[in-house]
Backbone bond lengths (Angstrom), bond angles and torsions (degrees), N, CA, C in turn:
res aa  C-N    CA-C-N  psi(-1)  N-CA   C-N-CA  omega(-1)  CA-C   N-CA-C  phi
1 X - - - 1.467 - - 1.520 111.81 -
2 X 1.541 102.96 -22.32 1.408 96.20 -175.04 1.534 114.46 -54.33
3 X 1.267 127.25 -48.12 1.566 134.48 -167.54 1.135 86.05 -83.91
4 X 1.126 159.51 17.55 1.494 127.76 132.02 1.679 118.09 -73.51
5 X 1.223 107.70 -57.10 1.052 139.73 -178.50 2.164 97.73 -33.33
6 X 1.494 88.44 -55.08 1.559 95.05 -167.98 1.966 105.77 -78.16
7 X 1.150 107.39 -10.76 1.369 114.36 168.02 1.327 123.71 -91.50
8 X 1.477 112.57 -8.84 1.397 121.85 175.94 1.504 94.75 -89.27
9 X 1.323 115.03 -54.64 1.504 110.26 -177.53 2.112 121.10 -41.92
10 X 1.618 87.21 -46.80 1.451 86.53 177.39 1.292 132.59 -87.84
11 X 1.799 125.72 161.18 1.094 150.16 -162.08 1.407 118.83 -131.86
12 X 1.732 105.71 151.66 1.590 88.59 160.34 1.822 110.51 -86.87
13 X 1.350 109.91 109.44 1.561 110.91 -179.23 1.048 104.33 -50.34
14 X 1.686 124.81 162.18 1.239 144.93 -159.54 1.534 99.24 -129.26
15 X 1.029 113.19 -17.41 1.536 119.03 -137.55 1.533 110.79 -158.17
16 X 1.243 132.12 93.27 1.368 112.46 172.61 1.727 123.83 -113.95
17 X 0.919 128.26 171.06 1.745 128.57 -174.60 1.386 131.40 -66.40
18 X 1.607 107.79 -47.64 0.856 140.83 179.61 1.436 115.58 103.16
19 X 1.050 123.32 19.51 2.171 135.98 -155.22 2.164 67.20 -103.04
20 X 1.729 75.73 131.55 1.670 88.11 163.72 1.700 123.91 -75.62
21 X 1.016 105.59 151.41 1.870 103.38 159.35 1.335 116.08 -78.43
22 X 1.410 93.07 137.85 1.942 76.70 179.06 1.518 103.02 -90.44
23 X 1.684 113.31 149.70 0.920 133.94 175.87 1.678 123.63 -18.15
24 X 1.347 106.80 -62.82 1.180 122.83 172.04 1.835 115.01 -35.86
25 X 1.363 107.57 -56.13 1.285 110.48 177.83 1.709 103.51 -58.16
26 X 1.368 120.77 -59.49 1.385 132.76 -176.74 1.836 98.61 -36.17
27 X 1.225 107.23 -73.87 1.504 94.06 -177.80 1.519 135.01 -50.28
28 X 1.498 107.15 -44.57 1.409 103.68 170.40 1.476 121.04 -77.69
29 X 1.551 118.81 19.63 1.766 126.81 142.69 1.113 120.82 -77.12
30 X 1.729 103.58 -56.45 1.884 106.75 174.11 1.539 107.45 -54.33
31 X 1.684 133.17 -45.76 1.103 109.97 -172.50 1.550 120.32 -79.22
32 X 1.204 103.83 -19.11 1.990 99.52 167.27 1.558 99.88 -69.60
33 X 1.499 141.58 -26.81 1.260 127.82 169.88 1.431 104.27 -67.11
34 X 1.188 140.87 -46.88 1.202 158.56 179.45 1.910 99.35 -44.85
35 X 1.008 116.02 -52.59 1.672 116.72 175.84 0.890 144.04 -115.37
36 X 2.061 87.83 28.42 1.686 106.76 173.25 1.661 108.19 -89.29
37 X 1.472 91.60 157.93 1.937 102.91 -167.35 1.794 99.47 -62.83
38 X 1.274 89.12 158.58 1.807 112.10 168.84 1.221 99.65 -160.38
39 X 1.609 93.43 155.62 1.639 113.04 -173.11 1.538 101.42 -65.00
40 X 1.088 107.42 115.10 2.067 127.60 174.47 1.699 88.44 71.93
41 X 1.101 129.22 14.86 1.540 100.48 165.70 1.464 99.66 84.02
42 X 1.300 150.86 13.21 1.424 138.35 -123.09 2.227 79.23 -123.73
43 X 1.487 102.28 -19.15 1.768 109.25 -174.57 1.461 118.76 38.95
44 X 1.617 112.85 48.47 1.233 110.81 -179.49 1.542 135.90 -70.87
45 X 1.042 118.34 66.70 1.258 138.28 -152.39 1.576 121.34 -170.05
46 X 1.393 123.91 135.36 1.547 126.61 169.75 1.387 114.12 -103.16
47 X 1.331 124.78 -155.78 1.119 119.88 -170.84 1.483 111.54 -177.97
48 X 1.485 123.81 88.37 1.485 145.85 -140.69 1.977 86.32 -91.81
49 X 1.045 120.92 138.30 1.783 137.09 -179.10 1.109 107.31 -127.43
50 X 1.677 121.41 48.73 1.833 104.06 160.58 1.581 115.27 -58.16
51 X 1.492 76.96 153.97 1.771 101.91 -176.27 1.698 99.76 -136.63
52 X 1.141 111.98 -12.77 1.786 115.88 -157.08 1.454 99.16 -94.51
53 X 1.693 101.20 102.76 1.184 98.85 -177.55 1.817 123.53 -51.03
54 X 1.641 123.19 -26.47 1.187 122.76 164.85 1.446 126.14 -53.05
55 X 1.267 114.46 -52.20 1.449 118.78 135.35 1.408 139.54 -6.43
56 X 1.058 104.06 -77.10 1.769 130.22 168.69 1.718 81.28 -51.39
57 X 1.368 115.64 -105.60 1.335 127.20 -151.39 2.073 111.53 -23.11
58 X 1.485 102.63 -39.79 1.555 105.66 163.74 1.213 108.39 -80.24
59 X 0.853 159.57 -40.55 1.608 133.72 157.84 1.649 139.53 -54.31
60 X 1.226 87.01 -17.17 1.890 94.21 170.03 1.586 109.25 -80.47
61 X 1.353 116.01 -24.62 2.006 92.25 159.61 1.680 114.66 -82.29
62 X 0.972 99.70 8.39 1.591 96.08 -177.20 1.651 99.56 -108.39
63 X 1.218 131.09 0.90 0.952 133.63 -161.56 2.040 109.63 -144.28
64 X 1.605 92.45 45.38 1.090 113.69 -169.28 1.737 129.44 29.93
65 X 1.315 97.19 32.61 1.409 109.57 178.79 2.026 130.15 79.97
66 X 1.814 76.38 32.59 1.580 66.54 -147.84 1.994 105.47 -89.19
67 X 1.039 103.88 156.24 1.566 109.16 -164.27 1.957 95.62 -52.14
68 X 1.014 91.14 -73.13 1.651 114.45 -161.67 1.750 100.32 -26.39
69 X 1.368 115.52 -37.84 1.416 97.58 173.98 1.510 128.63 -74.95
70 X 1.598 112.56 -27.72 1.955 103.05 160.08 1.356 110.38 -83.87
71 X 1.566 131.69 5.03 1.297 117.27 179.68 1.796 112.25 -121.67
72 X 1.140 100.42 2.87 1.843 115.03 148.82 1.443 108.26 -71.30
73 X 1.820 100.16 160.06 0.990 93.38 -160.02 1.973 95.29 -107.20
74 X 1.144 110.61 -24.38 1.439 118.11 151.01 1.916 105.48 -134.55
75 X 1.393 75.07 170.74 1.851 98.56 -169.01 1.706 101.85 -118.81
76 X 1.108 116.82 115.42 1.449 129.79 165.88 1.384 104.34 -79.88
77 X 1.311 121.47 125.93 1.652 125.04 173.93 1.446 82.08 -128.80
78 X 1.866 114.10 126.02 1.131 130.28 179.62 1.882 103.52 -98.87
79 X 1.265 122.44 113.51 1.706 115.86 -161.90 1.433 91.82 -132.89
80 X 1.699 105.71 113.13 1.378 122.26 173.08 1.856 118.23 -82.33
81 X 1.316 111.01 153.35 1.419 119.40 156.26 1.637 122.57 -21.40
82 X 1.040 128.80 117.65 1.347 108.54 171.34 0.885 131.27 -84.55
83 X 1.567 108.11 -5.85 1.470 126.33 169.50 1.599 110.87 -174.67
84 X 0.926 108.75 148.40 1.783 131.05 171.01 1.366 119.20 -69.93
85 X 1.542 96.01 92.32 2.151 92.88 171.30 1.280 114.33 -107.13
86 X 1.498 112.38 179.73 1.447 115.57 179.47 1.740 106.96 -68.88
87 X 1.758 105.14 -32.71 1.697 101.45 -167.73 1.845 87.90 -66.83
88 X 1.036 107.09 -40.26 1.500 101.15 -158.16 1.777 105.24 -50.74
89 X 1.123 103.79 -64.29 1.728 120.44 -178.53 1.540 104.79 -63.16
90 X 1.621 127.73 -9.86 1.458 108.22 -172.00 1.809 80.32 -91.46
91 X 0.867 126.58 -55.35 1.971 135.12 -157.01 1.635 87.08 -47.86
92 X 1.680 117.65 -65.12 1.541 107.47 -179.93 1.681 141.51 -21.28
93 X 1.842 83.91 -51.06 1.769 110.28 177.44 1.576 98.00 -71.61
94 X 0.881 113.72 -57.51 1.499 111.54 164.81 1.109 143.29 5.35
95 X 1.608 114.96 -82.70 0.547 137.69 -57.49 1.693 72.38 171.15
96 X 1.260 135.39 -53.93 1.064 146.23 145.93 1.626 128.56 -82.15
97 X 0.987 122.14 -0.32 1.484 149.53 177.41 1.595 89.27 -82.58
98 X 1.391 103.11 -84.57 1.541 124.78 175.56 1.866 102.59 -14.80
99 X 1.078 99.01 -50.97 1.661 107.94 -145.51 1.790 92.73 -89.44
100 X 1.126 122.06 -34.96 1.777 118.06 -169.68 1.719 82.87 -113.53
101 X 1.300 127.90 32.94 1.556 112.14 143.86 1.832 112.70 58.83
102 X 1.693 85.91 18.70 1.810 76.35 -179.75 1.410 112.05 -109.72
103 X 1.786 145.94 166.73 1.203 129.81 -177.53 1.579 104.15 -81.78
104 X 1.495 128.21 -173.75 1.365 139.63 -129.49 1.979 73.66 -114.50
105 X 1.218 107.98 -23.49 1.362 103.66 -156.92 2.045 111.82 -74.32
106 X 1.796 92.73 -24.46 1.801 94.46 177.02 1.874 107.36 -79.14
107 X 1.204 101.10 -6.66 1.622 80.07 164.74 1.766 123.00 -109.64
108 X 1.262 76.79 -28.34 2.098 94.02 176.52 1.515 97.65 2.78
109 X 1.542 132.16 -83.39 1.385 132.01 -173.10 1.220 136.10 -48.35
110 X 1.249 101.42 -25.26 1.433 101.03 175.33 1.587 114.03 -99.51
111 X 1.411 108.06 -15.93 1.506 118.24 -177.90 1.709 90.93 -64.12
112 X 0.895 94.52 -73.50 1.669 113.53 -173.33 1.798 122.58 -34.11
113 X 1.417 90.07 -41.80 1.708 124.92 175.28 2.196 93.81 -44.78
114 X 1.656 79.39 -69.10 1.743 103.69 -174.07 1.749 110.36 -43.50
115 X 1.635 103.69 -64.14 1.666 103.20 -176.51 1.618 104.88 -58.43
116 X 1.383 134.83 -47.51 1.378 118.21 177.60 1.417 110.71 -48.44
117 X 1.128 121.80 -50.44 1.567 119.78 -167.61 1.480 121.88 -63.12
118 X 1.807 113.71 -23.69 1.499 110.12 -167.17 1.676 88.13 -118.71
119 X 1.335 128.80 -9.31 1.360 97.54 163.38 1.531 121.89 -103.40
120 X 1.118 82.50 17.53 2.224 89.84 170.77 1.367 85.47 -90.69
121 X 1.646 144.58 -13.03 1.313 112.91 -175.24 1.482 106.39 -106.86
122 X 1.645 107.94 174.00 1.519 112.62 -175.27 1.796 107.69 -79.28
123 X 1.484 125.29 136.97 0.990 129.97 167.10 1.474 122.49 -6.71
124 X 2.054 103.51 -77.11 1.200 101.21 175.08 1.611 131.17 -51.74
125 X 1.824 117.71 -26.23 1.538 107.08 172.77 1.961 107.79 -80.74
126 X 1.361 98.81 -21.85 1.874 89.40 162.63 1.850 116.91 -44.85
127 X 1.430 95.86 -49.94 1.328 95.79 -158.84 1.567 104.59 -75.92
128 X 1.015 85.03 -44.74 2.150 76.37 179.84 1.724 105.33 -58.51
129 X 1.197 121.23 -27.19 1.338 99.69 -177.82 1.733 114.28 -83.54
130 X 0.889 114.26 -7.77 1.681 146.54 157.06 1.770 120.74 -52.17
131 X 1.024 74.56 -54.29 2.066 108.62 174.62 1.500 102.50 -61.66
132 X 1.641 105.53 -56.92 1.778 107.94 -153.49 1.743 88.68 -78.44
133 X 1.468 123.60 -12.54 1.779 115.24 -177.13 1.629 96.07 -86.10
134 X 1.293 127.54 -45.83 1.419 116.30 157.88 1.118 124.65 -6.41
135 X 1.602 93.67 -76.75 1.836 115.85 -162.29 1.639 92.93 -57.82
136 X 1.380 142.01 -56.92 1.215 153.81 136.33 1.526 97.90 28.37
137 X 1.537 111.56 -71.61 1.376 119.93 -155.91 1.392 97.29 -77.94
138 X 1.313 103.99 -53.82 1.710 116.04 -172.58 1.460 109.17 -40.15
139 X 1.448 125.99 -43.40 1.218 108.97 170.64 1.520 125.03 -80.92
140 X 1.449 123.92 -23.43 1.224 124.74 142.55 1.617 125.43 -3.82
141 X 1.627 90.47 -72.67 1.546 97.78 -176.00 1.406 131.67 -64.07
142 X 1.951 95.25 -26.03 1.973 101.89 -161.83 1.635 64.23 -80.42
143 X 0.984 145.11 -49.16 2.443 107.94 -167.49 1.128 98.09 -64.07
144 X 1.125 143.96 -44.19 1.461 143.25 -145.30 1.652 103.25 -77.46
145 X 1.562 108.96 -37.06 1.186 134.10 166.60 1.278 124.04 -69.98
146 X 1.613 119.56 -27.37 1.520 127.62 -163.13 2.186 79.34 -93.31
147 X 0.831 121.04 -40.51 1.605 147.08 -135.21 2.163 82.72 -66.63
148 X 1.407 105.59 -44.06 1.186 122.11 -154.34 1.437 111.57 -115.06
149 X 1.240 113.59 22.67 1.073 132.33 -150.72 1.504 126.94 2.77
150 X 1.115 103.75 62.82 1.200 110.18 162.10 1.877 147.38 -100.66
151 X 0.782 106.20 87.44 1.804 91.97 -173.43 0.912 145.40 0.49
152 X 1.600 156.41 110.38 1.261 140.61 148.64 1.511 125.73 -130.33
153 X 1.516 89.13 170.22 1.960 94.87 174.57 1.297 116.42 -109.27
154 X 1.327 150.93 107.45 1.040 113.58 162.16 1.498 120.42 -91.66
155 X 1.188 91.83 177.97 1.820 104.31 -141.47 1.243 119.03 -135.40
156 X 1.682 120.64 97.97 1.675 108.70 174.56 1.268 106.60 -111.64
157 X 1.758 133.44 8.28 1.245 133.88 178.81 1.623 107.89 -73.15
158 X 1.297 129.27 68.31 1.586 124.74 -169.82 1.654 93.25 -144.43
159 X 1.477 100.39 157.06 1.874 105.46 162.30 1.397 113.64 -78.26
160 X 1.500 141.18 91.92 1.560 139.01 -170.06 1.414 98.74 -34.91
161 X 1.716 102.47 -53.11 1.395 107.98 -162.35 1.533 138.92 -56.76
162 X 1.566 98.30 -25.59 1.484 127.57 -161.97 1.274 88.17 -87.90
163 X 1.635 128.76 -55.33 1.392 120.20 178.40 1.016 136.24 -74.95
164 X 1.622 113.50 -20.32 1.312 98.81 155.02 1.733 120.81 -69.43
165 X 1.190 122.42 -37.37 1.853 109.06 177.57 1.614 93.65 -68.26
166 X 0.952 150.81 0.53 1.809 138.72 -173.08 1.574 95.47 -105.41
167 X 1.533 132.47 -24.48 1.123 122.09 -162.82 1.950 99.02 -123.60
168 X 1.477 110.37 11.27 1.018 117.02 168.43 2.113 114.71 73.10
169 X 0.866 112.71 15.38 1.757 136.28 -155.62 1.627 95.01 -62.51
170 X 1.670 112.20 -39.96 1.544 69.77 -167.53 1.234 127.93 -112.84
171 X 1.680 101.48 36.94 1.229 116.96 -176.80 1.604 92.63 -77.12
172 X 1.346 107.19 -42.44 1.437 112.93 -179.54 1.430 115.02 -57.91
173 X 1.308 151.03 -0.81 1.196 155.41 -119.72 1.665 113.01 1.75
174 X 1.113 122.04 68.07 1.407 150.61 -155.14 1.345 119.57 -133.78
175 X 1.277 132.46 139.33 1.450 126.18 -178.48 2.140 99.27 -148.93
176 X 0.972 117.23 141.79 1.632 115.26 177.88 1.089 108.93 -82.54
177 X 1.385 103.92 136.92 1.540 98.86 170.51 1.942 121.30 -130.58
178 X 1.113 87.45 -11.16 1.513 93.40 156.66 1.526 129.94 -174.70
179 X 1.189 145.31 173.68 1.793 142.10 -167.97 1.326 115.04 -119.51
180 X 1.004 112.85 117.22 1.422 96.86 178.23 1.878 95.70 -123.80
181 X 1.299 113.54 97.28 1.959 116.16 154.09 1.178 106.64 -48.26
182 X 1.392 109.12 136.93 1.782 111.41 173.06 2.379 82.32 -129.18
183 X 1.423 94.75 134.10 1.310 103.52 157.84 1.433 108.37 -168.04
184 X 1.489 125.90 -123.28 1.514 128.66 171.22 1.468 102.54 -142.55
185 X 1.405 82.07 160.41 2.070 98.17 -171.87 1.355 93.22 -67.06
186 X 1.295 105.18 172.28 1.650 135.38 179.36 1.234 92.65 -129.91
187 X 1.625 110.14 86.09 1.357 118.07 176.15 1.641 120.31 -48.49
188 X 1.447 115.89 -36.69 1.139 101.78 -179.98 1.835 121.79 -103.17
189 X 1.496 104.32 10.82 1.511 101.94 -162.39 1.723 107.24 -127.13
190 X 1.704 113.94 15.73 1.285 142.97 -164.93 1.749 109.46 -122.76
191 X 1.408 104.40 81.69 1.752 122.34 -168.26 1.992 91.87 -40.73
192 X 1.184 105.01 -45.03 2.299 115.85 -166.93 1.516 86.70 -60.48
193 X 1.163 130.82 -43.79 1.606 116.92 -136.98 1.519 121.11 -63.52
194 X 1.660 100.61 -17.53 1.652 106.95 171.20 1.129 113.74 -120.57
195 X 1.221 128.84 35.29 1.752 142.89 -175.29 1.374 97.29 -97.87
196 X 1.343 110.98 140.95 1.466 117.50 -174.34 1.525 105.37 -82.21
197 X 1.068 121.94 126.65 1.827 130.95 -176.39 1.738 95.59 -51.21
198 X 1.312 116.83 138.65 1.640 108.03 173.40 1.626 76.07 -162.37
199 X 1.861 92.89 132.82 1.531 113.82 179.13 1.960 91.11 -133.68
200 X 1.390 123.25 158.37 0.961 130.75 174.16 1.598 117.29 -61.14
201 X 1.667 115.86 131.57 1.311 117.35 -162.09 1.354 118.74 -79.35
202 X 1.586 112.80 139.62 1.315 110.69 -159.07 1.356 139.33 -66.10
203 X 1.907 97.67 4.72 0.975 103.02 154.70 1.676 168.14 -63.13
204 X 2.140 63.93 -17.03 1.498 107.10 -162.82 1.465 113.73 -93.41
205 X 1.747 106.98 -16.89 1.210 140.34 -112.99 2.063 88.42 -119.43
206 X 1.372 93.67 -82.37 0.949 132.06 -170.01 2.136 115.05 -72.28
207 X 1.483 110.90 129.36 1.380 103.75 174.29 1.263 99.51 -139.08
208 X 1.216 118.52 136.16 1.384 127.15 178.89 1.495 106.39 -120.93
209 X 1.770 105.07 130.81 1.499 104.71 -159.95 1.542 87.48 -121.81
């Protein structure tokens, strides 16, 4: 019941204080992002942690002006693959081979399986499928985030484009795909904060075949 409970509590804030998170909370979000699922495990995606308020302040016109990013206390920028290569997917297998002590040879097929499949496709459908393991994490965090009570927004009202050349992305072969501010409500200056949570009823919701 608890993770309901902590999902009823949370919102997308409107409004935050500016009172920092302490660290502690911050990490045990990145690491529940850190050991959320992706398709084959392959985690195509980084995960950018401004804290610099100069920083912040250039990203809130790119991010249609919105308060919550200079009044968070860090900014999660979730920045996917821009595309699927063989180096990328061989270092992964790797890389995990390495780590459970097994040879290169028990995955060979399926590694191999993977690079045929994503470089027969075009970049841009790499990256969206890149994108949707993102989003993956992103919800990861708002529990991981609700869990610790901490606030957030997530966020696709931004220019991708602007932030990636402002945050330097595609040197990284990197592209943004969404924001999530983590700080605390501004109980009194946040119109959502006493609105009763209402999600579509599960009747409406839900089909069981």
């Amino acid at each position: 019941m608890q993770v309901l409970e902590n999902l009823n509590w949370r919102y997308a804030t409107k409004s935050m204080n500016g009172k920092p998170v302490p660290q502690e909370k911050v990490d045990y979000i990145l690491e529940a992002v850190r050991l959320s699922a992706s398709s084959s495990g392959l985690q195509p995606y980084e995960i950018l942690v401004i804290t610099d308020p100069e920083v912040k302040e250039r990203i809130k016109p790119i991010a249609w002006n919105q308060s919550q990013i200079t009044d968070a206390s860090h900014v999660l920028v979730f920045a996917a693959w821009d595309n699927y290569t063989a180096d990328r997917i061989n270092s992964v297998f790797k890389y995990n081979n390495e780590q459970r002590e097994l040879p290169d040879s028990v995955t060979d097929d399926y590694r191999e399986k993977l690079i045929n499949s994503y470089t027969n496709k075009t970049a841009e459908e790499n990256f969206n499928h890149a994108a949707k393991q993102a989003y993956i994490a992103l919800g990861t965090a708002l529990v991981a985030a609700a869990e610790q009570k901490v606030d957030s927004t997530p966020m696709e009202g931004f220019d991708p484009a602007a932030l990636d050349e402002m945050l330097d992305l595609k040197s990284k072969g990197l592209r943004s795909t969404t924001i999530l501010p983590l700080g605390y409500r501004n109980e009194e200056g946040d119109w959502l904060v006493n609105m009763k949570k209402v999600r579509t009823p599960k009747e409406k919701y839900i089909t069981v075949v």
